[in-house]
C-alpha positions as CSV (number, residue, x, y, z in Angstrom):
1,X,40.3,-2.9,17.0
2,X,36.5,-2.4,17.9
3,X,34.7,-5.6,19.9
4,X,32.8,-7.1,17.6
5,X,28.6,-6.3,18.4
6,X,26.4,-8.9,18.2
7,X,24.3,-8.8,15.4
8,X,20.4,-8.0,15.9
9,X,18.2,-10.8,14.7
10,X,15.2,-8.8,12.9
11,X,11.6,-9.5,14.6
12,X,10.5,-11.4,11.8
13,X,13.5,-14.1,12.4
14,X,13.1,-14.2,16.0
15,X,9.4,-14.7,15.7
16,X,10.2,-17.7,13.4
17,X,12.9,-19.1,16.2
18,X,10.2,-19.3,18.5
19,X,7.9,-20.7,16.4
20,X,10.6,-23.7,15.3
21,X,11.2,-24.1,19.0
22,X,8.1,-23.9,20.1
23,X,6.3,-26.4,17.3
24,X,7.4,-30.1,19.0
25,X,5.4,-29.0,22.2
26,X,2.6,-27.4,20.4
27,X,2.7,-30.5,18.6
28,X,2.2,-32.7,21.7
29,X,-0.6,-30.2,23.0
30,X,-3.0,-31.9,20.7
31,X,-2.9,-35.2,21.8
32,X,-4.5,-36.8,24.6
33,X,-4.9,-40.8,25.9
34,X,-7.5,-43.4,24.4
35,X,-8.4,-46.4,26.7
36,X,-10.7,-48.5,24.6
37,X,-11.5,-51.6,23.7
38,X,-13.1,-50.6,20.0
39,X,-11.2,-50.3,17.1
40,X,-11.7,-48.5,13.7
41,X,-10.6,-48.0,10.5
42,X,-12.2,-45.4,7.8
43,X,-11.5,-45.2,3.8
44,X,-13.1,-43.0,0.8
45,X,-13.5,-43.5,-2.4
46,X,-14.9,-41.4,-5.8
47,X,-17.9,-43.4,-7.3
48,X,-18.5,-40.8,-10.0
49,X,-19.5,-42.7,-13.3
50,X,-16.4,-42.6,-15.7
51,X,-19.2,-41.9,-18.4
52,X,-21.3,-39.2,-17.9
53,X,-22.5,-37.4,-21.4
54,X,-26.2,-38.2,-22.0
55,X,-26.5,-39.9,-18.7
56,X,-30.3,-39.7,-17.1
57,X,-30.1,-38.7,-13.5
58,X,-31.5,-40.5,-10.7
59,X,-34.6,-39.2,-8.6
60,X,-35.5,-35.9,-10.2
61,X,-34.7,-38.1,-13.5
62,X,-33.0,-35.3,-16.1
63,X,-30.0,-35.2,-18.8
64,X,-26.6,-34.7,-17.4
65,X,-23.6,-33.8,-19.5
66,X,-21.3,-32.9,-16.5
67,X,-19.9,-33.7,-12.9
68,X,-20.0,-30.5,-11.0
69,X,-19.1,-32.4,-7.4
70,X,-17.7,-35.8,-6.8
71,X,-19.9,-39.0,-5.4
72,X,-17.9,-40.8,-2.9
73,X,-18.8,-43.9,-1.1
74,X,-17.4,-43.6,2.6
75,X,-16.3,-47.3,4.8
76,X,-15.9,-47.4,8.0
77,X,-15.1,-51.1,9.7
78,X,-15.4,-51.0,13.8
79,X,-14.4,-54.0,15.9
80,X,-14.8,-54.4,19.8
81,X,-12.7,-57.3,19.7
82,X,-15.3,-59.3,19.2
83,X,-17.8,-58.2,17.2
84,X,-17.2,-57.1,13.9
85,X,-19.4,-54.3,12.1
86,X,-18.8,-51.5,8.8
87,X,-21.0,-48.6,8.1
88,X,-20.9,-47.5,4.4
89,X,-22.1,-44.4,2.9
90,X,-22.7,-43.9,-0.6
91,X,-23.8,-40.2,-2.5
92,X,-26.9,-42.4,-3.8
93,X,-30.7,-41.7,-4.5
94,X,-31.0,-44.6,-2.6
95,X,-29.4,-47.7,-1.0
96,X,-31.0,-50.4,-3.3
97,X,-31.2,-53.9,-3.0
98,X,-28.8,-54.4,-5.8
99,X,-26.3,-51.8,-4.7
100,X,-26.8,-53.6,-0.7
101,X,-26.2,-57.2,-1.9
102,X,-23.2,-56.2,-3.6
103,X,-21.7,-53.5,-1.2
104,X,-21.7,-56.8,1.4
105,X,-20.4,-58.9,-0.4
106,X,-17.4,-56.8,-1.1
107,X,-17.0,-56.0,2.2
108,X,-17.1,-59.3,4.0
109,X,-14.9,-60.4,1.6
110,X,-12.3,-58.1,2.0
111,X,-12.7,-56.5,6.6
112,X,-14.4,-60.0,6.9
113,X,-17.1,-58.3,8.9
114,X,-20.2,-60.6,8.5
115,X,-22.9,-59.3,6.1
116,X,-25.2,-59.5,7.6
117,X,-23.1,-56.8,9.9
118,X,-22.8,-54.2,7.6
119,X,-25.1,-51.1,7.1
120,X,-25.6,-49.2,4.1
121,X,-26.8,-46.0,3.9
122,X,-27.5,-43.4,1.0
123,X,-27.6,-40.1,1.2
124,X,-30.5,-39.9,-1.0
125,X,-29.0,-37.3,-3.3
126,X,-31.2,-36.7,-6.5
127,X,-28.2,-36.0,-9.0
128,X,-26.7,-39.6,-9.2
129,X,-26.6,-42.0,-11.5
130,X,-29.2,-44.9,-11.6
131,X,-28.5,-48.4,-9.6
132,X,-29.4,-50.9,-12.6
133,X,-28.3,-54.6,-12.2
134,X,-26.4,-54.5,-15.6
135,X,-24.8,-51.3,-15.3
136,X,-20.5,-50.8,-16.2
137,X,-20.8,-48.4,-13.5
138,X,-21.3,-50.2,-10.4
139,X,-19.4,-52.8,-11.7
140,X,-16.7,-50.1,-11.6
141,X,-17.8,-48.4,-8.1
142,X,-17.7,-52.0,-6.4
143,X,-14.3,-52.4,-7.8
144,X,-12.9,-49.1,-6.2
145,X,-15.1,-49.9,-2.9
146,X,-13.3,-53.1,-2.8
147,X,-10.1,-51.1,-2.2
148,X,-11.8,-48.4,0.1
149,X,-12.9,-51.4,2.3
150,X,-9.5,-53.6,1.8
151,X,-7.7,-49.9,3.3
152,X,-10.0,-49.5,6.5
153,X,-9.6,-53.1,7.4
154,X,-5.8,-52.5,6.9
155,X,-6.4,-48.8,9.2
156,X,-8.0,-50.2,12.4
157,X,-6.3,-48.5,15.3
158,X,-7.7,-48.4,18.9
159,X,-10.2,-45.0,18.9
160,X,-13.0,-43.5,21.5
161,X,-15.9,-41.5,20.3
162,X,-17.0,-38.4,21.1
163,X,-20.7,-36.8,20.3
164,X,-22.0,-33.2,20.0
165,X,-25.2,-31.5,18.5
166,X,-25.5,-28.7,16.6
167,X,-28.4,-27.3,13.8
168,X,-28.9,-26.3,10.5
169,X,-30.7,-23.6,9.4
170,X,-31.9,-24.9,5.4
171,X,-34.2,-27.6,5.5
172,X,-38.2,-27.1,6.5
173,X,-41.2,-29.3,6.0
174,X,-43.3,-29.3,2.5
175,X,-46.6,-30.0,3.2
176,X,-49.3,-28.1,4.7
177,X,-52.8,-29.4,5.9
178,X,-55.7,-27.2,4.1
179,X,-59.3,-27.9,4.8
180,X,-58.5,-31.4,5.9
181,X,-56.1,-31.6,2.4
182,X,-52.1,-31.7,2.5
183,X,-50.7,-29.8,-0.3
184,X,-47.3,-29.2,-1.5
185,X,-46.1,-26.1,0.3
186,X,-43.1,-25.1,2.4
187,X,-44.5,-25.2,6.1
188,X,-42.2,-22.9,8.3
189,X,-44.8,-24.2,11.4
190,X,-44.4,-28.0,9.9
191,X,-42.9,-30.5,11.7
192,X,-38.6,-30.4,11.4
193,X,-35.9,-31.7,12.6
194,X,-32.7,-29.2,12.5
195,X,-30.5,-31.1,14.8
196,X,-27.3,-32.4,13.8
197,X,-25.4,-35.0,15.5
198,X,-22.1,-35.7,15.3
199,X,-19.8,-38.6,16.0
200,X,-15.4,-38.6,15.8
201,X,-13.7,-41.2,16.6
202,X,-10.0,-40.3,17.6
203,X,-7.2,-42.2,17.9
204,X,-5.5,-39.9,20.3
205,X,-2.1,-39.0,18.2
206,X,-3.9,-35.3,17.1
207,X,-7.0,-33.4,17.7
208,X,-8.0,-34.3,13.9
209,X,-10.4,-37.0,14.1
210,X,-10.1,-40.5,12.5
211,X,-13.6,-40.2,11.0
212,X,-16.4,-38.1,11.0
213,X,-20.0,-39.3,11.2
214,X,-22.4,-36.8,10.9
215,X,-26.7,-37.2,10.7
216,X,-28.9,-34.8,9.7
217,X,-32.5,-34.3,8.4
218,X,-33.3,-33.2,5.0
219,X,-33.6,-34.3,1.2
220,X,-31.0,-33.1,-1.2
221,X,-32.6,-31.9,-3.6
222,X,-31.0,-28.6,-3.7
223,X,-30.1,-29.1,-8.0
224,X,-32.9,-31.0,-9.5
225,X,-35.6,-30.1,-11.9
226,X,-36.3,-26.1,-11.3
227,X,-39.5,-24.9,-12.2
228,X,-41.0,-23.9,-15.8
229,X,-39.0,-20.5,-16.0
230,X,-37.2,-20.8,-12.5
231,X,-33.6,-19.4,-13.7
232,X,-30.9,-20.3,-13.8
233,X,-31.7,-23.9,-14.8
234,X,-35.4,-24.6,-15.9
235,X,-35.0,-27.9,-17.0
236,X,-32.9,-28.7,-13.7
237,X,-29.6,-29.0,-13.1
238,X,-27.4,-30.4,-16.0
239,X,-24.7,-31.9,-13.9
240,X,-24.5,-34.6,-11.4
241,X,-23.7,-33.4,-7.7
242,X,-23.4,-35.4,-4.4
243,X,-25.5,-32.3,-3.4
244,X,-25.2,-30.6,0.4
245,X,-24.1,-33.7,2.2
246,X,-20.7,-33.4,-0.7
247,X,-20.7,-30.3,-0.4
248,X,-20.7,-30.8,3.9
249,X,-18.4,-33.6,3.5
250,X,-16.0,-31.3,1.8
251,X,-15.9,-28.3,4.1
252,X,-15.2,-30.5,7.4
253,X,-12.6,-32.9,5.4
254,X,-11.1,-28.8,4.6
255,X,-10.9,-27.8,7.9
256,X,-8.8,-30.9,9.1
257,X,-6.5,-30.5,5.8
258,X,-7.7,-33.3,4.7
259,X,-6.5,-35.7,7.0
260,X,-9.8,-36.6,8.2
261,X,-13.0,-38.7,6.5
262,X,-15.9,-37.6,7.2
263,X,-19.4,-39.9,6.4
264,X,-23.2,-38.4,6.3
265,X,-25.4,-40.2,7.4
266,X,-29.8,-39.0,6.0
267,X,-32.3,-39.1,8.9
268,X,-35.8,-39.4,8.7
269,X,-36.5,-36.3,5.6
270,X,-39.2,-38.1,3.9
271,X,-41.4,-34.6,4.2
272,X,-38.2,-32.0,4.5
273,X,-36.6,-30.4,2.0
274,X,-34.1,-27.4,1.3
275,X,-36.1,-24.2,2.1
276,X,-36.2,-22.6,-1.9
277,X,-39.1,-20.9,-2.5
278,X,-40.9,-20.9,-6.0
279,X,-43.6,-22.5,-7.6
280,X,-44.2,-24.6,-5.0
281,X,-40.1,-24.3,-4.9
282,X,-36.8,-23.7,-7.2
283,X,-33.3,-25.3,-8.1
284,X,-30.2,-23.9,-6.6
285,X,-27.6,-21.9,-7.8
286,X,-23.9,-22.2,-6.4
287,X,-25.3,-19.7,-3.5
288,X,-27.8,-21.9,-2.4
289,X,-25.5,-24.6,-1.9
290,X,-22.7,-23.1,-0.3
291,X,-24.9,-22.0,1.6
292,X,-26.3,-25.5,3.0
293,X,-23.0,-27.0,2.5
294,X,-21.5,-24.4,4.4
295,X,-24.2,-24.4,7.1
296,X,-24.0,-27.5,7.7
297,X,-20.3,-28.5,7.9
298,X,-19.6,-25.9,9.7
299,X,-22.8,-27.0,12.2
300,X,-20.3,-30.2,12.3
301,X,-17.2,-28.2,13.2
302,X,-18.5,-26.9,15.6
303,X,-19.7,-30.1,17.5
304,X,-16.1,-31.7,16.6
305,X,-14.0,-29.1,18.1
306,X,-16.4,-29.0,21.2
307,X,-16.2,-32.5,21.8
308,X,-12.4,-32.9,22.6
309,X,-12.1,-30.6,25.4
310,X,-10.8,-32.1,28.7
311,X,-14.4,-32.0,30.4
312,X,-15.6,-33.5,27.3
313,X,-12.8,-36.2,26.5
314,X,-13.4,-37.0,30.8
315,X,-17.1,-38.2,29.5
316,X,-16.2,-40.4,26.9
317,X,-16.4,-44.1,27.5
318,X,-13.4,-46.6,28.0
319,X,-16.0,-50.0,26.8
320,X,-17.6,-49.8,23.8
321,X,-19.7,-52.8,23.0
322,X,-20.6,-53.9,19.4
323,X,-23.7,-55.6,18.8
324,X,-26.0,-55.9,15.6
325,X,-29.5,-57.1,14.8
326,X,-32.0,-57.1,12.1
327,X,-35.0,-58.7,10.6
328,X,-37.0,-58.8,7.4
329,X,-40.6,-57.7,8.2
330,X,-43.9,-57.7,5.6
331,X,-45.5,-54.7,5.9
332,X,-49.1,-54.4,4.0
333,X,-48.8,-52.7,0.8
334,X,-51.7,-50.6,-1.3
335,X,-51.3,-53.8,-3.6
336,X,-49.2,-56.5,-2.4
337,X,-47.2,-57.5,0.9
338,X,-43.9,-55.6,1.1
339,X,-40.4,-57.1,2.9
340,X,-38.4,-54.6,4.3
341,X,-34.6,-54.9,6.6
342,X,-34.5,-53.2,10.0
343,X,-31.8,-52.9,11.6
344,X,-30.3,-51.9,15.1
345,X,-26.9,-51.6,15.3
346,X,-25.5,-50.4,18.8
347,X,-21.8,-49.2,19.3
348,X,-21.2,-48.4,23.1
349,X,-23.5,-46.1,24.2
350,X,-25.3,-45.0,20.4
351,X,-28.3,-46.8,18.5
352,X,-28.1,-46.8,15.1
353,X,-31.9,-47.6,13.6
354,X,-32.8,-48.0,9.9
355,X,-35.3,-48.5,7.8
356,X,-35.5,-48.8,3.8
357,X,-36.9,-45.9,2.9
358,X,-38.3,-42.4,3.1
359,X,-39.4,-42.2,6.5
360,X,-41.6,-39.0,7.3
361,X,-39.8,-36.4,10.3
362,X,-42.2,-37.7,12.9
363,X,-41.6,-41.3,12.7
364,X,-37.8,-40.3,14.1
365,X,-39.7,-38.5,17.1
366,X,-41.7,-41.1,17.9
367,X,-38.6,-43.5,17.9
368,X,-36.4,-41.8,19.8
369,X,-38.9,-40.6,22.7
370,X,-39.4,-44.3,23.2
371,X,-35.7,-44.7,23.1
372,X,-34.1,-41.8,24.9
373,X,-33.9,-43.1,28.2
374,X,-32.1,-46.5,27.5
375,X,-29.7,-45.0,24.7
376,X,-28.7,-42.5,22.6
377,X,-31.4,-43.5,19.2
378,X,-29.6,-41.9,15.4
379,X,-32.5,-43.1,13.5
380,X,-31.7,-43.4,9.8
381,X,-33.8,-43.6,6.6
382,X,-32.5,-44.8,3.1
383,X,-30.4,-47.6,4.1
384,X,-30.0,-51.3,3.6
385,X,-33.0,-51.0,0.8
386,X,-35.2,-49.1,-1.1
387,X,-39.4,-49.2,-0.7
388,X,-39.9,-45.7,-1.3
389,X,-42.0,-42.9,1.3
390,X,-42.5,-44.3,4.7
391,X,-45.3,-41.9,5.9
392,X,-47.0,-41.6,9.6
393,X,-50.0,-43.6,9.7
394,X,-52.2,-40.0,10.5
395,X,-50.8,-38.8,6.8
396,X,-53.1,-40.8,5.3
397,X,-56.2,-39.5,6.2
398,X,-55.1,-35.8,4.4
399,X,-53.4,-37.2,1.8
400,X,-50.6,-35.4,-0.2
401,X,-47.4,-36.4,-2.0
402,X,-45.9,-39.1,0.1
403,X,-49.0,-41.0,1.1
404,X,-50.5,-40.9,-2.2
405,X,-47.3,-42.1,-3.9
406,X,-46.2,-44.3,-1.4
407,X,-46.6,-48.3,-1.9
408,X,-47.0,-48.4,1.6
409,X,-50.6,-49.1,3.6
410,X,-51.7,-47.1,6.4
411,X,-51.2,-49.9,9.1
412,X,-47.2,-50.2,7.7
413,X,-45.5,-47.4,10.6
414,X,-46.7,-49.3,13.6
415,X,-45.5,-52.5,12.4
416,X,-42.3,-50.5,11.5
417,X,-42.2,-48.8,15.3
418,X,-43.0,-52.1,16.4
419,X,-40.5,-54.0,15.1
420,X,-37.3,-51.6,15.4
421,X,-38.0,-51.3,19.1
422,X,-37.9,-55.3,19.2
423,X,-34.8,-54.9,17.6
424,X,-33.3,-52.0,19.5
425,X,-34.2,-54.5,23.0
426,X,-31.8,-57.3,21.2
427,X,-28.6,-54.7,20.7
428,X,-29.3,-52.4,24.0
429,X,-29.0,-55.5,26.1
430,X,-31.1,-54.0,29.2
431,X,-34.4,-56.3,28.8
432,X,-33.7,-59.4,30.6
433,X,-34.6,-62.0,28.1
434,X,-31.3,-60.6,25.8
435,X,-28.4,-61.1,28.4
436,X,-29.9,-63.7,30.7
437,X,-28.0,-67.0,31.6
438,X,-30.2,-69.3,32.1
439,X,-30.2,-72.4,29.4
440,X,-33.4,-72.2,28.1
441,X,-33.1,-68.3,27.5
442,X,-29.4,-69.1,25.9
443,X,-31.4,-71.7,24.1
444,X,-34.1,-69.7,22.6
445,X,-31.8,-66.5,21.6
446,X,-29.5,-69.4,19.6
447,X,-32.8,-70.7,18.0
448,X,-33.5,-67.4,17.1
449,X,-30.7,-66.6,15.3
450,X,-30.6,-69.7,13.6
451,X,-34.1,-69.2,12.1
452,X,-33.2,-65.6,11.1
453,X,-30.2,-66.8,9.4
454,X,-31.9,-69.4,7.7
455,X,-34.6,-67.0,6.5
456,X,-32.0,-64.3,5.4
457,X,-30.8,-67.3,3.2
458,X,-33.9,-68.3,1.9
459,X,-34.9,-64.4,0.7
460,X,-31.4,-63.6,-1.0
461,X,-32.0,-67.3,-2.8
């Protein structure tokens, strides 16, 4: 009787062995150590309007009769152990007083992170719906916040945080200075902002990120009205969209198989806008929004999968402190005083700034050159309220859209530049009046605090 011959495995099957013994390893390749005091937990949620038929879009106001994209509102709750804060992000034309009160409320209520704690921020998308007091649908979109918030709270898990740039190659600047006259044109030599920054925050187990913060600098508008015979949609886009930052949102969430959340975050884009050329410009098409969605999430890929190599993870920070501070200021209006919420809200070594508005490109500039050397400034527009364009004091005197249709006067940015760097002295902690010892200092910060509160009260009453 023959021996017996051992039987040859095809390549295919061995290949596969390998892989099956091979996989717990590659498994624990991914994963790396967190020492950190700062803990997070991130949730999403759809917002989209259960009604849509008939509905009149926000911003670029037009009949809808479809959803092409889902809206999503984004939490993200951060403790230090300490200090309690929550970012939110909603695929809004705006972060409106309405929306703000109630997004706070919901979210104290269910993370207990102070109100007053938590930051707001629309994306500023101009396919939305509208943020009416009365309306069924944010009665419906805080109901299914309340559970996106209830789920972070529930998440938090020790994390560090990583940052990277990258930049996007879409937006450009629409106004041009002729003979002493701004007019609506798009201004390849205007001022722009193309960065993108990028905060993860890992917990360690994987190299897929807890959540995704990403910033950048333009107005998504990409569907919106069209011009008169601008094909394919003349009368604007008949659908609502969370627009490039969705479409953004989407691509990274993709490329983590969806194990990740990612949150956008609009800089200052009062005068940037997607680069479509027409009369002065067009509305998009499917290309042009792959094309920006595309561009930019994979700008953000890019800065994620940088930012957890061993040099880079070796730079991250073991201490994050949390703290938060904000005032209402009146700025002078073209008619009538206007309040307005700043904010600074400082998480280890990164300033968040805000402002309620549309801010111009250059107001970020100016921000974070005065800023750069003590932190690392994010400065973000359309969050916490809503007063419209926030233009550079110099806009006025050549006029154009945003000066012209802001309610803003002239002498509002330095107030605003003002006032933000007060504010980012209060969270950054290096001026010696905000972590001095001595009683009367102690004393003054406490009656400080005690007034704002008290104010804060008096305004929401």
């Amino acid at each position: 009787m023959p021996a017996l011959q051992p039987k040859r495995l095809p390549l295919t099957c061995v290949w596969l062995a390998l892989v099956v013994v091979a996989s717990p390893a590659a498994a624990d390749d991914g994963s790396f150590p967190v020492k950190s005091n700062l803990q997070a937990g991130v949730a999403k949620v759809e917002i989209t309007p259960e009604k849509v038929a008939g509905l009149i879009a926000a911003g670029h106001r037009r009949e809808v009769n479809g959803v092409r994209d889902p809206l999503r509102a984004g939490v993200l709750v951060l403790t230090d152990g300490e200090t309690k804060a929550a970012i939110v992000t909603l695929d809004l034309l705006g972060a409106y007083d309405v929306v703000v009160e109630r997004v706070r409320q919901v979210v104290e209520q269910e993370t207990s992170v102070p109100a007053a704690h938590v930051l707001v921020a629309a994306s500023h998308n101009h396919s939305g719906p509208p943020c009416d007091q009365d309306s069924p649908w944010l009665e419906s979109a805080m109901t299914r916040l309340r559970q996106a918030a209830r789920q972070a709270a529930k998440e938090l898990r020790p994390v560090s945080v990583g940052y990277a740039e990258d930049r996007i190659s879409f937006g450009i600047n629409r106004r041009k200075v002729i003979n002493q006259r701004a007019v609506v044109r798009l201004n390849p030599e205007g001022p722009n902002d193309q960065r993108v920054k990028v905060l993860r925050l890992d917990d360690g187990r994987s190299l897929t990120p807890v959540a995704v913060l990403m910033h950048a600098v333009c107005h998504p508008c990409f569907f919106t009205w069209g011009d008169k015979g601008s094909l394919p949609y003349p009368n604007g886009y008949p659908k609502l969209s969370a627009d490039f930052p969705g479409e953004a949102q989407s691509f990274v969430e993709m490329c983590y198989g969806n194990q990740t959340s990612s949150l956008f975050m609009q800089g200052c884009a009062g005068d940037i806008r997607p680069n479509l050329p027409g009369y002065p410009y067009r509305c998009a098409d499917e290309a042009d929004i792959q094309w920006a969605g595309r561009d930019l999430g994979a700008a953000v890929v890019r800065s994620l999968s940088g930012s957890v190599t061993r040099e880079a993870l070796a730079d991250r920070e073991t201490f994050y402190p949390i703290r938060v501070a904000s005032g209402r200021v009146s700025l002078p209006g073209k008619e009538s005083r206007i309040d307005a919420e700043l904010m600074a809200m400082k998480i280890g070594p990164y300033l968040l700034l805000t402002m309620p508005g549309e801010p111009m490109v250059e107001i970020g500039f100016k921000l974070e050159k005065a800023l750069a050397d003590r932190a690392r400034p994010i400065i973000i527009g359309y969050a916490n309220g809503h007063i419209g364009y926030i233009p550079t004091q110099a806009a006025y005197k050549v006029g154009g859209y945003e000066p012209n249709t802001s309610k803003l006067a002239p002498q509002a940015e330095p107030i605003i530049l003002t006032e933000l760097s007060k504010l980012a002295d209060r969270v950054v902690g290096d001026v010696f009046e905000s972590f001095s010892k001595h009683p009367k200092d102690v004393q003054r910060r406490e009656a400080e605090e005690r007034e704002k509160q008290e104010s804060e009260t008096t305004f929401d009453k």
